[in-house]
N, C-alpha and C positions, 0 to 999 in steps of 0.2 A: 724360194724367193728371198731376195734380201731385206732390210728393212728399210719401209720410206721415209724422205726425210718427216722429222715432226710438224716440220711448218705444212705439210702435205695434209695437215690435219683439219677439219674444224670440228667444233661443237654443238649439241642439242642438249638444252636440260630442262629439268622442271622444278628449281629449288630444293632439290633433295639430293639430287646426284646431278653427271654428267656422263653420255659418251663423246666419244674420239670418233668421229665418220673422216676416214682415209675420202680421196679424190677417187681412190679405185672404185670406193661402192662398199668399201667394208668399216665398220663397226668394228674396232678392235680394240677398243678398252671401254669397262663400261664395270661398276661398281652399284650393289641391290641389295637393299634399297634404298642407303645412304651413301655421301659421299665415300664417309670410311669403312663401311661393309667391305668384305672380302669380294672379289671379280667374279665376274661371272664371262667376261671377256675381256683377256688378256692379252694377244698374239703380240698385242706392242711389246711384250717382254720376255714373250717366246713366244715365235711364230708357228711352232709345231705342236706345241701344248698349251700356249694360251684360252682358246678358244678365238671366235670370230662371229659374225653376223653378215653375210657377204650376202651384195647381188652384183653378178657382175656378165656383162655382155659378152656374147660371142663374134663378135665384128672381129673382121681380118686386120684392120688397123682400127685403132683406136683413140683418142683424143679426151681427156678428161679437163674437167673444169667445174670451180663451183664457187659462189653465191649464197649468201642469205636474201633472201625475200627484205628489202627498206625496212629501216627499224623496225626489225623482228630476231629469232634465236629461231625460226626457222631455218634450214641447210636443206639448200638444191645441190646437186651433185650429177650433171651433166657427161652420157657420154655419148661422145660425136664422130660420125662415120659416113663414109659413104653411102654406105647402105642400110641408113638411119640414124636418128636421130634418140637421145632416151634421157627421161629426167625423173630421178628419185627423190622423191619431197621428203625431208625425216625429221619429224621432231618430237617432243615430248610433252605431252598436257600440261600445264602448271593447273594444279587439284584443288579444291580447297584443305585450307591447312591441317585441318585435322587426319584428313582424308588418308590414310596409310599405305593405298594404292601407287606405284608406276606404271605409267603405259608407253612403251616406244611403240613408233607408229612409224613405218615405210608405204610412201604409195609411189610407185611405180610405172610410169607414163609413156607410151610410145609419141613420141612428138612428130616424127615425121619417118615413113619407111616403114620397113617392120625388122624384128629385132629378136631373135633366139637369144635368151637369157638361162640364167641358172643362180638358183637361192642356197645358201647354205646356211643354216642357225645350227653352230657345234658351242653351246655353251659347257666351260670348266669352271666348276662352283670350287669357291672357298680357294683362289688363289691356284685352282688346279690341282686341288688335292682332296677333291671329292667326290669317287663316284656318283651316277645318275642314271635313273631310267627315264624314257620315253614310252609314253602311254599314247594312243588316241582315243579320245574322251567320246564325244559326238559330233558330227559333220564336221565341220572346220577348224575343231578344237584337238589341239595338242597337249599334252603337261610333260614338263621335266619336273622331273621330283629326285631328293636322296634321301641317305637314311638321316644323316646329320639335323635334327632339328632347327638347328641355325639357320640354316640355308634356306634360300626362298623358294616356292614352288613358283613354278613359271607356266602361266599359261601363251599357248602360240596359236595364232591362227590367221586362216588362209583363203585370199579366194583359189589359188591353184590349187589342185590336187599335190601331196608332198608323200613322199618315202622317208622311211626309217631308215638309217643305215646306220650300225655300231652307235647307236645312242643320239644319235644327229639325225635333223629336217632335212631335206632334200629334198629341191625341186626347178625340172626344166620345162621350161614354156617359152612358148610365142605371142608376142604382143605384137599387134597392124598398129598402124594411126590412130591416134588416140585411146586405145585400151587401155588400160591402169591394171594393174596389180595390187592386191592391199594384204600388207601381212603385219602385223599387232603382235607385240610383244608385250606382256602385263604381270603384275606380281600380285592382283588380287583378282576378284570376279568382276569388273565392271564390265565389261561386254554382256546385255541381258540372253540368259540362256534361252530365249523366247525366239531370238534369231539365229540360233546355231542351223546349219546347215542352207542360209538364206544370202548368196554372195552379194545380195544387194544392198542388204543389211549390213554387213561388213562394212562395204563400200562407203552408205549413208553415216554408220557409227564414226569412220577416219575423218572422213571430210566435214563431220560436224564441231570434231574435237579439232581439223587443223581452222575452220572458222574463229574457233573462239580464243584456241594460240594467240593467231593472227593477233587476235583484237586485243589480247592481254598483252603483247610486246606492245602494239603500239602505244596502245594509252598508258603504259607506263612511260615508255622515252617521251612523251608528248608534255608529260612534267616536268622537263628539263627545261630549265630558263636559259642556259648555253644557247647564241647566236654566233656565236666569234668566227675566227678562221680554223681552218683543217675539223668543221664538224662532224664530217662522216667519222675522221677515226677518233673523237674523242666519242660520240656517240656508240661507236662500237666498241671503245673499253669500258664505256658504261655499260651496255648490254653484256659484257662479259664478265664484269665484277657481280654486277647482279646475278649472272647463273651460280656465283659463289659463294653464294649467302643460302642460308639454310632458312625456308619457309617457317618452321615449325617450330627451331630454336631463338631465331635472331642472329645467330652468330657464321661466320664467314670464315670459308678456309681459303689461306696462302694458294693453292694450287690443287685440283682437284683429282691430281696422277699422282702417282710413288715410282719411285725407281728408276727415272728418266735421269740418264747422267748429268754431273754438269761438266764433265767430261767424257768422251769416250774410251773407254775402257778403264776408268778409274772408278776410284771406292766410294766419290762423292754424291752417292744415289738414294735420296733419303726420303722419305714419306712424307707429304704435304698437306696431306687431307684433315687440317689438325685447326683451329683455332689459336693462333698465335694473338695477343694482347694487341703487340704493337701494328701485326698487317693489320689488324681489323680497326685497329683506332684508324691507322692511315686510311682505309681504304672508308671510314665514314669524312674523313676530311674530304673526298673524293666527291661523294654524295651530295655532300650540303655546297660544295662550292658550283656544283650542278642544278643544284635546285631540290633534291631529291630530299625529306626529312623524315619518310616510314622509315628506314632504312635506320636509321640513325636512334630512334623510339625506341625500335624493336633492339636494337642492339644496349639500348643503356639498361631495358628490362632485363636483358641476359645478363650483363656485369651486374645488376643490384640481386640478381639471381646468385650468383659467385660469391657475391658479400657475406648473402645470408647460408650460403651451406658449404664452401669451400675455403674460405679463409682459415687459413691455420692457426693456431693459440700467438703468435707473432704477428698477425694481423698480415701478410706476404701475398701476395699475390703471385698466383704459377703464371708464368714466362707461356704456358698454351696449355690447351683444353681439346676434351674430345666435343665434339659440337654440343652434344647435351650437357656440358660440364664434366663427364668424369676426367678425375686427375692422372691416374696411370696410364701411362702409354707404351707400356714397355713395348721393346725395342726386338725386331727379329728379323734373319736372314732367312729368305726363302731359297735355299742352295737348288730346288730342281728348273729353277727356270733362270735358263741362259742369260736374262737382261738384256734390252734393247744395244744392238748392234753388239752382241756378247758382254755388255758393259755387268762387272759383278761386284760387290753383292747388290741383289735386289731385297730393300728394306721393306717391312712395314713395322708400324710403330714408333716412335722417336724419343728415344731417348732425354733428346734437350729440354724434354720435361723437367728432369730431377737439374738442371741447371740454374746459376741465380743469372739473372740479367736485370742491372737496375733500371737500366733504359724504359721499360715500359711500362715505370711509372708515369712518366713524363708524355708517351704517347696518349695515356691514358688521358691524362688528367690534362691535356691541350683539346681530348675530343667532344671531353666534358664541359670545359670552358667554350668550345666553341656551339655545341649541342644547346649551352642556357642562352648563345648569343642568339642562332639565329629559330632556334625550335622554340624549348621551352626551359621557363625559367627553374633555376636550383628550389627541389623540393625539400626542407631542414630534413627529413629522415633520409634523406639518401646525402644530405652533408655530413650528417652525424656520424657516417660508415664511411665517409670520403677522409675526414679528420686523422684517424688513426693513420692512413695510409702513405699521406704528407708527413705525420711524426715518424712512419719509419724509413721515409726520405734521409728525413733529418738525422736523426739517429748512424744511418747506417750508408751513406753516401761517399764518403772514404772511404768503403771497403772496395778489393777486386772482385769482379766478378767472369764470365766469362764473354760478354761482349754481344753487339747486335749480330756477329756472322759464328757467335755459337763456337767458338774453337775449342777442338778436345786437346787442349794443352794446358798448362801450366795460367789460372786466370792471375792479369793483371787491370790496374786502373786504365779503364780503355775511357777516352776524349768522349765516343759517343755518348758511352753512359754516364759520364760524368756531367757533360751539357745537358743532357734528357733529365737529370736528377735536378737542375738548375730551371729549365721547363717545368718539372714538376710543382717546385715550391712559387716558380713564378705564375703560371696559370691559377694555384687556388690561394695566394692572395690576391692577385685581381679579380678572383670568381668572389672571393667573401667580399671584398670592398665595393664590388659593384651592385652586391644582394644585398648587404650590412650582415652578414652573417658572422657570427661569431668565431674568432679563433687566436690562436695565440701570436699578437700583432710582434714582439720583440722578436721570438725563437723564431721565426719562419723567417723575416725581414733582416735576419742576422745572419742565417744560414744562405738563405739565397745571394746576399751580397757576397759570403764566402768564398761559396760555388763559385760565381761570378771570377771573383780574382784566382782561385786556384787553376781553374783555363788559362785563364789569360797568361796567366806567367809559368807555370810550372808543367804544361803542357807545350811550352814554346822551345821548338828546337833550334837555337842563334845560328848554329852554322850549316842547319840545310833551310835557315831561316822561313818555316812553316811549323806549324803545329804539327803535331804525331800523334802516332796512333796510340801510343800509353803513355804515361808518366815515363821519363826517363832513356825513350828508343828512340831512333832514329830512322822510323819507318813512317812512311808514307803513306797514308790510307784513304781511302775516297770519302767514307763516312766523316771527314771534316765538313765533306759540301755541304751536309746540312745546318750548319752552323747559321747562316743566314736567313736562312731559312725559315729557322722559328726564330728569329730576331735576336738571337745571344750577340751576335755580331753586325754594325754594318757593314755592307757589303762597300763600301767603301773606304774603310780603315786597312790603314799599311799593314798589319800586320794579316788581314786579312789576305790582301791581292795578294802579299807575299807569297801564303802560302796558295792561293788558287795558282798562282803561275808554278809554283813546287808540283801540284797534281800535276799540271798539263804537262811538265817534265818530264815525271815517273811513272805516269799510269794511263796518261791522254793517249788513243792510238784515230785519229781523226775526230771523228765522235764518239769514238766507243772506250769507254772509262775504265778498268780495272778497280778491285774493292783494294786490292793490296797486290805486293809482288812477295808471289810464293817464295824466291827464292832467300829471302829477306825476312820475311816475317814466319813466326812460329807457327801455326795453327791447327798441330797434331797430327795432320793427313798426309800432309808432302807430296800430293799431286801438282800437276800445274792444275791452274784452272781458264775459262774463256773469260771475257769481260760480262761486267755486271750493269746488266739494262737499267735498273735500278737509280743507278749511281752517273747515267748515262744521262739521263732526263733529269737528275740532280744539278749537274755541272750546266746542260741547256738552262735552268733555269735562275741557276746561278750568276751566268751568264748575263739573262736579261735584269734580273736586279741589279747588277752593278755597271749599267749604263752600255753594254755592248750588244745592244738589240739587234743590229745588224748579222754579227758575227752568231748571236743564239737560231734566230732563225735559221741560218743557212742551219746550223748544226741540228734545228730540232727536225725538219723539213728532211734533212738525210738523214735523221737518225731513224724516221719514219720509214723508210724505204726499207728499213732490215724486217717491216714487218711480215706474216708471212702473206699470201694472198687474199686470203680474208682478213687480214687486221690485225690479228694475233701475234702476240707473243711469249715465249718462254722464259724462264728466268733470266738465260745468258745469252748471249751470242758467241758461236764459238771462232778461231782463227780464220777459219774459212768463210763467215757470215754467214752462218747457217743457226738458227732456232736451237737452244741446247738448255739440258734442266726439266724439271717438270712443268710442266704446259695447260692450258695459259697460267701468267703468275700472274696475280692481286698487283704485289709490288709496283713491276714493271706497267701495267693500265695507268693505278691510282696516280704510279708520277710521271706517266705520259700526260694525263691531266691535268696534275698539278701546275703542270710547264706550258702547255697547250693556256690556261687560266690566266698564268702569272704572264707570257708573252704577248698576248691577244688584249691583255690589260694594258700594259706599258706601251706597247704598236700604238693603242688608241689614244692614247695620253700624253702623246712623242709632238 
């Protein structure tokens, strides 16, 4: 088989992880029992060795289609035939937190007709690189187990009768009208051994855990104070930033796959399952302009967590994190797995740990400032760790570093970071003057107006008359759009529009924005790449700040349409409008929203 497109894909999670449920019925990427844990279903990146979780019908012709259940992280997955009809409920409990279990849950429904189906559960631990046996336990209990103590033991169970074959469940059955199938997947014991061998039990155990699902999506989206226009899909980048937040820690990964190109067949395939600084401040801005403030608590306790045990004798903060905080990520190629549509290498780990990026002070300390606006107020012991990290703003904000898109090349002074550095020092003196908190009124009020003019003029390029992307180049880069964004700029000022009309020049391809042109700019890889969704919903909203409400909508409204059919999206979109990159990405939701907020605002205000 070949591989399907990603947008082909949705999502089930439970705050801890996430899988991938294809529209066919298969389960093919899925990481246990955290996000960054090694796979236990892979086939998204090799379809032969990955592993997989399939149920899939025997109908002569076949019709696929799928649905989440109304604000929920529930996934139906529909298939339709002549000669029936069949619908797979799949999703995952959210636990309580301490709770160390996962449970995936399939119930499997004849809806009209009757319908010969077939199960396959072939999990490959540890990336595919660790043997496994299959045991059967008692009546409807399975284990995969290996030697590797890392790995998780996996309990399976079934109301159908299942075969072993080479290490893998197997099973073919018949469902009439309204029969269900229930098969549980779990990484601890909650299933009571008291109903092994009881199908009805089973039965009662799914359906009591998809009740409570249910009731935990809704009453969490039901917090949203969003009314505005397009709220189904801002509603569902909320629902999907949430599955990206980690229960346990606080803290929130970029993208919950690795290795998903952001091109096809290129080298740009990097591991996302990581705690980066800056997605996760963005994506608490996300939160709160929704209403949402747990979200935002629990993440400031993980950053005062960082404070106290990872700051280095420089007072620095690392550029991403592994969700519990550890600092190494080292960085590794998995050579035996072909990468989604052959795309190589497939990463895990990332590198751009050991990189400086000044930028995410500034993310930082904007999430900070706006966390005491609308949560709670600055507490002096968490200012007192905040102080030092403004001084090495100041300090060290002139330097190059390697930039918001991470380039393994030669770092220079990139616009982004140097506005985000101006962010920085501007947020915590309006955090101390609004709290009366102490700090040093001259050196911050001296530096920031600095900052200020060194943008202004020495990032200004006279004869492609826009801003650039570093000191001194002549390149074009979308990361200007932000400029306005956090208020460095009005979106009104000439040299502003100059250069927005400079992007729509060099990088505008209808709605969809490019971050840079490879061919032009340095940034160590030398692939081409797709445009950047990111940067997409930047310029929409860019757009409606500077008075072209008209022209934003039409642009955000299509830019909507690339999403996949559930709502989703991936990092990039590639030439052809197809979903490309690792899926779904933080990014691409938070400033779906952001734009969705900032439009829906000014519409009302017109």
């Amino acid at each position: 088989m070949d591989y399907p497109p990603i947008s082909d894909y949705g999502i089930i999670g439970n705050l801890k992880t996430v899988a991938l449920v294809g529209k066919g019925g298969a389960i093919d990427f899925l990481c246990l029992p955290q996000f960054d844990s090694p796979s236990v279903f892979a086939a998204l990146l090799d379809k032969s060795k990955g592993g997989y979780f399939s149920v899939s019908p025997q109908f002569d012709h076949t019709r696929y289609k799928q649905l989440y259940l109304p604000n929920t992280n529930v996934l139906l997955t529909r298939f339709l035939s002549s000669q029936g009809m069949v619908e797979i409920t799949d999703f995952m409990p959210v636990l309580d937190k301490d709770d160390p279990d996962c449970i995936l849950i399939r119930l499997v429904t004849c809806i009209r007709g009757e319908a010969n189906l077939k199960m396959e559960c072939v999990p490959r631990f540890n990336y595919a690189r660790s043997a496994h046996t299959t045991k059967h336990r008692d009546g409807e209990q399975y284990t995969f187990s290996c030697e590797r103590p890392q790995d998780p033991i996996l309990n399976f169970y079934s109301t159908q009768p299942l075969n072993i074959a080479d290490g893998n469940l197997e099973a073919t059955f018949l469902l009439r009208e309204k029969e269900t199938a229930c098969f549980v997947l779990e990484t601890g014991t909650s299933y009571p051994s008291s109903h092994y061998g009881k199908t009805h039990a089973l039965q009662a155990y799914a359906n009591a855990h998809l009740g409570r699902t249910i009731d935990y999506w809704k009453s969490w989206i039901a917090q949203s104070t969003y009314q505005g226009e397009w709220l189904e899909m801002v509603r569902r980048s909320a629902l999907t930033l949430k599955l990206l937040t980690s229960r346990q820690w606080g803290s929130t990964v970029a993208a919950p796959t690795f290795g998903l190109p952001e091109t096809l067949g290129g080298q740009r395939n990097w591991d996302y399952r990581y705690t980066w600084i800056r997605d996760a401040a963005f994506t608490m801005y996300a939160f709160l302009r929704l209403g949402f403030k747990e979200e935002s608590r629990e993440f400031m306790h993980w950053i005062r967590k960082q404070f106290q045990l990872n700051i280095d004798g420089q007072n620095n903060l690392q550029l991403l994190y592994a969700l519990d905080g550890r600092k190494e990520l080292p960085e590794e190629e998995l050579s035996h797995l072909e990468g989604y549509q052959k795309s190589k290498p497939v990463r895990i780990g990332n590198d751009a740990y050991r990189q400086i990026q000044l930028d995410i002070f500034g993310e930082l300390l904007d999430s900070i400032y706006l966390h005491d606006k609308y949560v709670s107020p600055m507490i002096f012991d968490f200012w007192e760790k905040l102080i030092p990290q403004v001084d090495f703003v100041c300090d060290h904000w002139q330097e190059k570093d390697h930039g918001i898109w991470e380039i393994r090349a030669e770092k220079q002074e990139f616009i982004y970071s140097r506005i985000m550095c101006w962010v920085a020092v501007d947020r915590a003196i309006r955090l101390a003057e609004k709290r009366s908190l102490p700090y040093p009124f001259g050196r911050w009020r001296a530096v920031r107006d600095e900052i200020y003019r060194d943008v202004y003029y020495n990032f200004w390029n006279e004869q492609k008359q826009s801003f650039v992307q570093y000191k001194g180049s002549d390149v074009i880069d979308a990361s200007v759009l932000i400029m306005p964004l956090v208020r460095y700029i009005s979106p009104y000022d000439p040299r502003w529009q100059a250069t927005l009309k400079a992007v729509e020049k060099e990088l505008v391809s209808d709605t969809l924005v490019y971050r840079y042109d490879t061919r032009h700019a340095t940034d160590g890889l030398g692939s081409q790449e797709s445009t950047f969704s990111i940067c997409s919903f930047w310029y929409v909203e860019c757009l409606a700040r500077g008075g072209e409400l008209h022209k934003a909508q039409l642009y955000f409204e299509k830019m909507i349409g690339y999403a996949s059919p559930l709502g989703l999206f991936a990092e990039q979109i590639s030439l052809e409008g197809e979903q490309i990159g690792n899926y779904p990405q933080a990014f691409t939701h938070l400033s779906l929203i952001s734009a969705a907020f900032a439009l829906n605002k000014l519409l009302k205000e017109k």
